[in-house]
SEGUVO-13752 format. One line per 8 residues: number of its first residue (from 1); their letters; for each residue x, y, z of N, C-alpha, C. Coordinates in nm, 2 decimals, decimal comma, always signed. Layout:
# SEGUVO-13752
NUM	A	X/Y/Z/X/Y/Z/X/Y/Z; ...;
END
This chain:
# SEGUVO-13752
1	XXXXXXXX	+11,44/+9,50/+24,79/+11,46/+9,63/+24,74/+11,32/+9,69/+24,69; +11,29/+9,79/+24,77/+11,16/+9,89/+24,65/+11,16/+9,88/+24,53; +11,04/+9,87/+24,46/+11,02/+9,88/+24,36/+11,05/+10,07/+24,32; +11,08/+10,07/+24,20/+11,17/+10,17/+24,16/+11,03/+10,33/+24,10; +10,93/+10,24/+24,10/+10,83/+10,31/+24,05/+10,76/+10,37/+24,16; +10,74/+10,29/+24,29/+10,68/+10,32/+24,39/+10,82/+10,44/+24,45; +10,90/+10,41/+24,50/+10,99/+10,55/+24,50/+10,97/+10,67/+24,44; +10,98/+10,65/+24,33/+10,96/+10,76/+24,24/+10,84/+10,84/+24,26;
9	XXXXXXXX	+10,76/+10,76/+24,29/+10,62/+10,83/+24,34/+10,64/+10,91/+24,43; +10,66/+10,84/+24,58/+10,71/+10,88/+24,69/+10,78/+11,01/+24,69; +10,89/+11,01/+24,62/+10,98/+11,13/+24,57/+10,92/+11,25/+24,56; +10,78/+11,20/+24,39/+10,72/+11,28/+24,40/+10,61/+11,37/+24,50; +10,57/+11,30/+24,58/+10,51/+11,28/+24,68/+10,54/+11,40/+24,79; +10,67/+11,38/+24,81/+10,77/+11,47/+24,93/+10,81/+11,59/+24,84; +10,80/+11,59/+24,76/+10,86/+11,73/+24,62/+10,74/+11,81/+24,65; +10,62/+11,75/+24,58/+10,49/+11,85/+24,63/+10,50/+11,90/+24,78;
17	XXXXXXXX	+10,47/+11,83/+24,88/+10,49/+11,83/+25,01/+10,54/+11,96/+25,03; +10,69/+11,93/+25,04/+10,76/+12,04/+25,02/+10,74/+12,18/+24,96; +10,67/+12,15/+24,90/+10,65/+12,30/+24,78/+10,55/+12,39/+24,87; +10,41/+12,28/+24,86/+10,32/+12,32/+24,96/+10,37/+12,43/+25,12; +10,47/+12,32/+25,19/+10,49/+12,37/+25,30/+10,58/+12,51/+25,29; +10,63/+12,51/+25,17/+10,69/+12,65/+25,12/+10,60/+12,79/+25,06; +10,50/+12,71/+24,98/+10,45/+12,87/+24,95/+10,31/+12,85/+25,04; +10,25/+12,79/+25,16/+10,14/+12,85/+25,23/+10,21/+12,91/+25,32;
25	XXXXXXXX	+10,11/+13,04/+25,33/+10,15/+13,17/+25,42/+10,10/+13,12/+25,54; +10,03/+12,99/+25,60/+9,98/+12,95/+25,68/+9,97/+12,74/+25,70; +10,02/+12,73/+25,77/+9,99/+12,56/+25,77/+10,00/+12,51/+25,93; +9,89/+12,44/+25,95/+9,87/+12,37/+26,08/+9,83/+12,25/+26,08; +9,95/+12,15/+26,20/+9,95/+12,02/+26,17/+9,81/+11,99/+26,30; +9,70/+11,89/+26,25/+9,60/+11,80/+26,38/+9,62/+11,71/+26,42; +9,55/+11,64/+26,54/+9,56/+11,53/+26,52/+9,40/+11,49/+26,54; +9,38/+11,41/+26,45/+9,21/+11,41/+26,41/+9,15/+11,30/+26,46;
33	XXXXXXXX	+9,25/+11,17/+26,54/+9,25/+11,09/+26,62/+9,08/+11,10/+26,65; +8,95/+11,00/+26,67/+8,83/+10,96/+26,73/+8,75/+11,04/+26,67; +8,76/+11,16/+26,55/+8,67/+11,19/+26,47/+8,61/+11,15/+26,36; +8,50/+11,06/+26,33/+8,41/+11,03/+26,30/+8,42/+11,07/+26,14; +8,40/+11,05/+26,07/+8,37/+11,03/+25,89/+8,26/+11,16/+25,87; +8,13/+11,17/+25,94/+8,07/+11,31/+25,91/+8,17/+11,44/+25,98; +8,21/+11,43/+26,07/+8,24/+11,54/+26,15/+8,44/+11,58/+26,03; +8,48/+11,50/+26,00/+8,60/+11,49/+25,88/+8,54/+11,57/+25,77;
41	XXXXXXXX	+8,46/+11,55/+25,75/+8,37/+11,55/+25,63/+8,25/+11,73/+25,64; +8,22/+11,75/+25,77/+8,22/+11,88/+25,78/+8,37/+11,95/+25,78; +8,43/+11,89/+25,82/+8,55/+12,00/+25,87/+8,62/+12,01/+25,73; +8,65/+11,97/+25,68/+8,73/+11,99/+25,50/+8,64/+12,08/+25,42; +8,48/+12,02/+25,48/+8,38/+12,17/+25,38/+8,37/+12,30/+25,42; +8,43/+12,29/+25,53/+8,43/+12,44/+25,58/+8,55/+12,51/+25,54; +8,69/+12,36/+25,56/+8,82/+12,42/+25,51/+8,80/+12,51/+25,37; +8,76/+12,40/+25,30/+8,75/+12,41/+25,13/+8,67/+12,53/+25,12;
49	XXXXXXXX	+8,57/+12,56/+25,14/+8,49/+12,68/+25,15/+8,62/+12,85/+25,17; +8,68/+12,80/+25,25/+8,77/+12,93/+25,28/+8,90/+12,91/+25,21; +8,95/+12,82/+25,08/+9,01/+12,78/+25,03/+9,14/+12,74/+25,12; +9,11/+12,65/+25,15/+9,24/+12,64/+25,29/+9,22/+12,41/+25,25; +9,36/+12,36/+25,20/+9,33/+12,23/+25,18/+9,39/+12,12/+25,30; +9,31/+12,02/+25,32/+9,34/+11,94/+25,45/+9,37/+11,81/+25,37; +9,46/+11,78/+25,43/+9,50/+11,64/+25,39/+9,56/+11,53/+25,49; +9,60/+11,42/+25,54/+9,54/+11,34/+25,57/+9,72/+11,28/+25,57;
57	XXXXXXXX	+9,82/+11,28/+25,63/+9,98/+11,25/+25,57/+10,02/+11,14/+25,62; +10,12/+11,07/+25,63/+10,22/+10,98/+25,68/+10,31/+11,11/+25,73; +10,31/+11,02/+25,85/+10,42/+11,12/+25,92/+10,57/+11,11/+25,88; +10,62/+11,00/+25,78/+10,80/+10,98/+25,76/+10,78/+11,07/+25,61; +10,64/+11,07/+25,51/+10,69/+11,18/+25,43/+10,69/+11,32/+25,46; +10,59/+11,37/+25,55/+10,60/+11,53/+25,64/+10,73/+11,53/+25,70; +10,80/+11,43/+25,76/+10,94/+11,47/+25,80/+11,03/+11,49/+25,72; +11,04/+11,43/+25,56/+11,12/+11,41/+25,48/+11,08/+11,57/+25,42;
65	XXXXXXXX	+11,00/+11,60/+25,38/+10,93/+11,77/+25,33/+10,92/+11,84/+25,41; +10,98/+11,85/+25,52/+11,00/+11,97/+25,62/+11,17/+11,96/+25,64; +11,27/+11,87/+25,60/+11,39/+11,87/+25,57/+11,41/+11,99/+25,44; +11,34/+11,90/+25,34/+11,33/+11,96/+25,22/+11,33/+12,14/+25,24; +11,23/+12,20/+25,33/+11,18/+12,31/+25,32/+11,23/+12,38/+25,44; +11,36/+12,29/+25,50/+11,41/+12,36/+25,59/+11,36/+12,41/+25,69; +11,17/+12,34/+25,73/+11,12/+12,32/+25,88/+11,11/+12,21/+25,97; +11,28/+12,13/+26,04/+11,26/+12,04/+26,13/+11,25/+12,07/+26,24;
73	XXXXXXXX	+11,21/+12,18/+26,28/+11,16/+12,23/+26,40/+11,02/+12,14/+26,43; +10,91/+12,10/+26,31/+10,82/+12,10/+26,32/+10,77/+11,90/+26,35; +10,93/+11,88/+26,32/+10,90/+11,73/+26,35/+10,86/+11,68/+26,47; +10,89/+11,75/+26,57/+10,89/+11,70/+26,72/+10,69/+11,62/+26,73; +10,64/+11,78/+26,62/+10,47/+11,80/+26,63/+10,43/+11,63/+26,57; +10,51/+11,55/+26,48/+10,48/+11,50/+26,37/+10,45/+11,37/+26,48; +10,36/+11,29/+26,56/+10,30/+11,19/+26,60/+10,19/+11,17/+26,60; +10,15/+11,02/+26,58/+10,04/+11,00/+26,62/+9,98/+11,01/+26,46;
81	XXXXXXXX	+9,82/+11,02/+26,45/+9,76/+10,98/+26,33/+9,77/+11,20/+26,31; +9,83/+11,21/+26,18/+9,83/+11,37/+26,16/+9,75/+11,41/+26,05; +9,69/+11,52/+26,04/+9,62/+11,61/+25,92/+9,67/+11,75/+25,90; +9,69/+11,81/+25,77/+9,78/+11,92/+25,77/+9,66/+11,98/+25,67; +9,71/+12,13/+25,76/+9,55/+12,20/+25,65/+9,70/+12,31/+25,59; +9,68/+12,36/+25,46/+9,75/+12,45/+25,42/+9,67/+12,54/+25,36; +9,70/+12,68/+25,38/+9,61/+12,82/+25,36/+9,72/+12,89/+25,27; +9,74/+12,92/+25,12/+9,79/+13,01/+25,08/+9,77/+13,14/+25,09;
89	XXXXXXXX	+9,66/+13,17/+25,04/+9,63/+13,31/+25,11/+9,61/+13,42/+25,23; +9,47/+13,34/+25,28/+9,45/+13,39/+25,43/+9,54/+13,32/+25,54; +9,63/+13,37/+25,60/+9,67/+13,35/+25,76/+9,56/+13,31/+25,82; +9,46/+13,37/+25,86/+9,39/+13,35/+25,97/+9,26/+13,26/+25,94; +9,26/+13,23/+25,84/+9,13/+13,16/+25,80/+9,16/+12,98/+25,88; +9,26/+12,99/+25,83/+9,28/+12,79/+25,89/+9,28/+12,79/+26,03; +9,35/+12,86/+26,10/+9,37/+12,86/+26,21/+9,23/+12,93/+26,31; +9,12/+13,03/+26,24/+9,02/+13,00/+26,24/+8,92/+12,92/+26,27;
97	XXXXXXXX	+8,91/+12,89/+26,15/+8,84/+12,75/+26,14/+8,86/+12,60/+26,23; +8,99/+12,57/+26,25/+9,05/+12,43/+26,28/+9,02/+12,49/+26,45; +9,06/+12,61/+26,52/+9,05/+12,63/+26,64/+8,89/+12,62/+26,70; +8,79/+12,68/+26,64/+8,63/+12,69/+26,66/+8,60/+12,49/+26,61; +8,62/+12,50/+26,52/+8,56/+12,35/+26,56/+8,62/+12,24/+26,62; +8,77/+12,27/+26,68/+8,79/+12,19/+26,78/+8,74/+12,22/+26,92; +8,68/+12,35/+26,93/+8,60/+12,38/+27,04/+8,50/+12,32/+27,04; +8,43/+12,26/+26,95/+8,29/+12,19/+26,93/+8,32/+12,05/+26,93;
105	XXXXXXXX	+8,46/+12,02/+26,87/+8,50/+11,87/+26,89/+8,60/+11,84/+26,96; +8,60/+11,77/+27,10/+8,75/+11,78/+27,18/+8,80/+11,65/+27,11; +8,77/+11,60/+26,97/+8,88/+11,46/+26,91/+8,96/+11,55/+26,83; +8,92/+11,67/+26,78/+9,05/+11,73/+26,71/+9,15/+11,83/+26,82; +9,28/+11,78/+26,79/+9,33/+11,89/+26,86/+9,42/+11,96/+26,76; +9,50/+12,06/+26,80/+9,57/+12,13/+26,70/+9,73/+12,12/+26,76; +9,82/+12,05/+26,71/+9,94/+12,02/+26,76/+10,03/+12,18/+26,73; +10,08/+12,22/+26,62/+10,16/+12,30/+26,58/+10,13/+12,39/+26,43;
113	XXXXXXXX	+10,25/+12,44/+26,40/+10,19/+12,53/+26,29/+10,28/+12,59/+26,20; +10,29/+12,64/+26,09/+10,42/+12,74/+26,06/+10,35/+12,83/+25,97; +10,37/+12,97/+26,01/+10,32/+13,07/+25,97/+10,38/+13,19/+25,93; +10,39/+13,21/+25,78/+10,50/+13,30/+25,68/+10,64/+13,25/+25,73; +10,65/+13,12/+25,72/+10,80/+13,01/+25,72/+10,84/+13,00/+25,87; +10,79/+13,02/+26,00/+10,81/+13,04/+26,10/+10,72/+12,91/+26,17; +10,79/+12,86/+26,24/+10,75/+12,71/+26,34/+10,65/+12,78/+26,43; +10,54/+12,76/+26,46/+10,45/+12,83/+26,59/+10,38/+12,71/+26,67;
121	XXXXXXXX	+10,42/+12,75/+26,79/+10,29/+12,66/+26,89/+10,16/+12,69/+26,90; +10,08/+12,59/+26,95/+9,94/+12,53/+26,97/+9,89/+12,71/+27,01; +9,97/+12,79/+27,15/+9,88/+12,89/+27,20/+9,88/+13,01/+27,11; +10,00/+12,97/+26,99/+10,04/+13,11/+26,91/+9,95/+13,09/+26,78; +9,86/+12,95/+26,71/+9,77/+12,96/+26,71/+9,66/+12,99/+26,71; +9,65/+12,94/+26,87/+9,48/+13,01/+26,89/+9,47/+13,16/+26,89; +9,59/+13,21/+26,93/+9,61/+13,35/+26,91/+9,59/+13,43/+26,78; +9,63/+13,33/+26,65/+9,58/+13,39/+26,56/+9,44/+13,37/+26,54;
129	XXXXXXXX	+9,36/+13,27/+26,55/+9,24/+13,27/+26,58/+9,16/+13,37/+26,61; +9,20/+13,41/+26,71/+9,11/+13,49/+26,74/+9,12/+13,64/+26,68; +9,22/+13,68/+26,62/+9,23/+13,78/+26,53/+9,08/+13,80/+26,43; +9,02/+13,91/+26,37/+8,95/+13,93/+26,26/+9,00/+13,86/+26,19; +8,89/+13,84/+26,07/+8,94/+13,76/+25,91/+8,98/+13,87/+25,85; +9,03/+13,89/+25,73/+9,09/+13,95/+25,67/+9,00/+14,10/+25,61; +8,90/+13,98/+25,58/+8,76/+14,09/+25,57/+8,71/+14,19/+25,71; +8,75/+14,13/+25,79/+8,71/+14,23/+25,92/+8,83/+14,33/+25,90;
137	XXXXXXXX	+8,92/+14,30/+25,90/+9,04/+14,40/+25,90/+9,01/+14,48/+25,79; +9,00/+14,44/+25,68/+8,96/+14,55/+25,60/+8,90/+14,64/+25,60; +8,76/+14,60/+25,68/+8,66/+14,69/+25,74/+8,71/+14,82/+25,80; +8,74/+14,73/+25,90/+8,84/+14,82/+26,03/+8,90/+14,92/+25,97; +8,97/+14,91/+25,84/+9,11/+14,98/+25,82/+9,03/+15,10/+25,72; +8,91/+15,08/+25,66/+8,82/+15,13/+25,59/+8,74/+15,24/+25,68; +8,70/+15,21/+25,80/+8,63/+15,31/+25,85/+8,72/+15,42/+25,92; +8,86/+15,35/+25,94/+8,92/+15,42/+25,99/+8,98/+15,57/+25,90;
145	XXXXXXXX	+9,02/+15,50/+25,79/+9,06/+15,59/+25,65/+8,91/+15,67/+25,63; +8,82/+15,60/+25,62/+8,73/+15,72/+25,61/+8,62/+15,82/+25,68; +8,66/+15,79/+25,81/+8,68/+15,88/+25,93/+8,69/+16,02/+25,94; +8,79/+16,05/+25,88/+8,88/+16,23/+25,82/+8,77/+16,25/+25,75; +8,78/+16,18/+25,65/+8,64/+16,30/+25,52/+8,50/+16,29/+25,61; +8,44/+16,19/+25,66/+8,35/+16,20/+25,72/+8,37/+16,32/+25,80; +8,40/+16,38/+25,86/+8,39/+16,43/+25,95/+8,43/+16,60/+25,92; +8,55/+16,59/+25,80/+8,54/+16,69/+25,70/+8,41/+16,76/+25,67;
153	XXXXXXXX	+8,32/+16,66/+25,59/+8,22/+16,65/+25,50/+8,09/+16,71/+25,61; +8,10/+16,67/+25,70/+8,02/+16,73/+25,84/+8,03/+16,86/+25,88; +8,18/+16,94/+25,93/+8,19/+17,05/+25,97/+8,13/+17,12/+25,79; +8,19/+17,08/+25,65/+8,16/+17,20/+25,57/+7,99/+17,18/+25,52; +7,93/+17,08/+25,57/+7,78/+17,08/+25,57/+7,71/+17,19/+25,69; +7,79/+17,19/+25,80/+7,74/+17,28/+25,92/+7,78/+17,43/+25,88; +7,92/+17,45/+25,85/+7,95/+17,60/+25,79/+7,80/+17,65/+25,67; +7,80/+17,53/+25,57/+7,70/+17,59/+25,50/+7,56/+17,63/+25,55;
161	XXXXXXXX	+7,49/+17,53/+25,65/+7,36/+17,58/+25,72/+7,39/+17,70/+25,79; +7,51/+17,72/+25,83/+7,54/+17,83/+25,92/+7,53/+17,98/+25,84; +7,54/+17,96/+25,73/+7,60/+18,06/+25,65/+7,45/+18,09/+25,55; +7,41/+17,99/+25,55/+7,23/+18,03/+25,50/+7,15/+18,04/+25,59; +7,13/+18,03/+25,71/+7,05/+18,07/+25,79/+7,06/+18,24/+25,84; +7,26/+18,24/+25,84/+7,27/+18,36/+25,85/+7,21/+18,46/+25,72; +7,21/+18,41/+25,57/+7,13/+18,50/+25,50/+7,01/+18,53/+25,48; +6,97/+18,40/+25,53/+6,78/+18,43/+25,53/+6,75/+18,53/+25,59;
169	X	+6,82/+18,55/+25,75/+6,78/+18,63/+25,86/+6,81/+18,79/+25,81;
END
């Protein structure tokens, strides 16, 4: 019989898990299989950098915490040696990141995903990838909004030259 303290850990273990896989608005499972200790070790500093955490799981507690959280869609993904990066805030940051440097490293691949509580595959993924960061969007949404006054601010700058040239004359 298990010792009762080592369970209890475990428990706790799968409780986090679970929580995690509940409030990131982004999580993608790898498999990190033939990458090397620096190239692990870049890839978490870039994670961490975009505040996005990678961790390193047993695949019988990810299946027990995706019961928990009501994603067993995602077990089928769960083989092999797995790393789970989870993004609370940015969507597109992990999937980002994990996509571009598996382009630089073919030992990481990217198995699956769940994004705002939704199971996604590998191509639905790269597809967020390739989207703007959040900051690009904003940009975007910024020049767009201020577009109108620009262009306001233009015609009643031209009425005015128009209207003192006409007085000088």
């Amino acid at each position: 019989m298990a010792n009762a303290k080592i369970l209890a850990e475990k428990e706790q273990i799968v409780s986090d898990l679970s929580e995690k896989l509940r409030a990131s608005s982004c999580t993608i499972v790898t498999d990190y299989r033939g990458l090397n200790v620096a190239q692990v070790t870049e890839l978490r500093k870039q994670l961490r950098e975009a505040g996005v955490e990678f961790q390193v799981l047993k695949n019988s507690m990810v299946r027990r915490a995706t019961a928990n959280a009501e994603l067993t869609e995602l077990d089928a993904h769960l083989t092999g040696p797995t790393a789970i990066a989870f993004s609370k805030d940015d969507v597109v940051a992990a999937a980002k990141i994990l996509n571009n440097f598996a382009k630089k490293n073919e030992s990481l691949s990217i198995k699956a995903g769940v994004v705002e509580g939704k199971v996604v595959d590998v191509t639905q993924i790269k597809a967020l990838a390739d989207l703007p960061s959040r900051e690009g969007l904003l940009s975007m949404l910024l020049s767009v909004l201020q577009a109108p006054v620009r262009n306001f601010a233009l015609a009643v700058k031209a009425v005015a030259e128009k209207q003192e040239s006409g007085a000088e004359a």
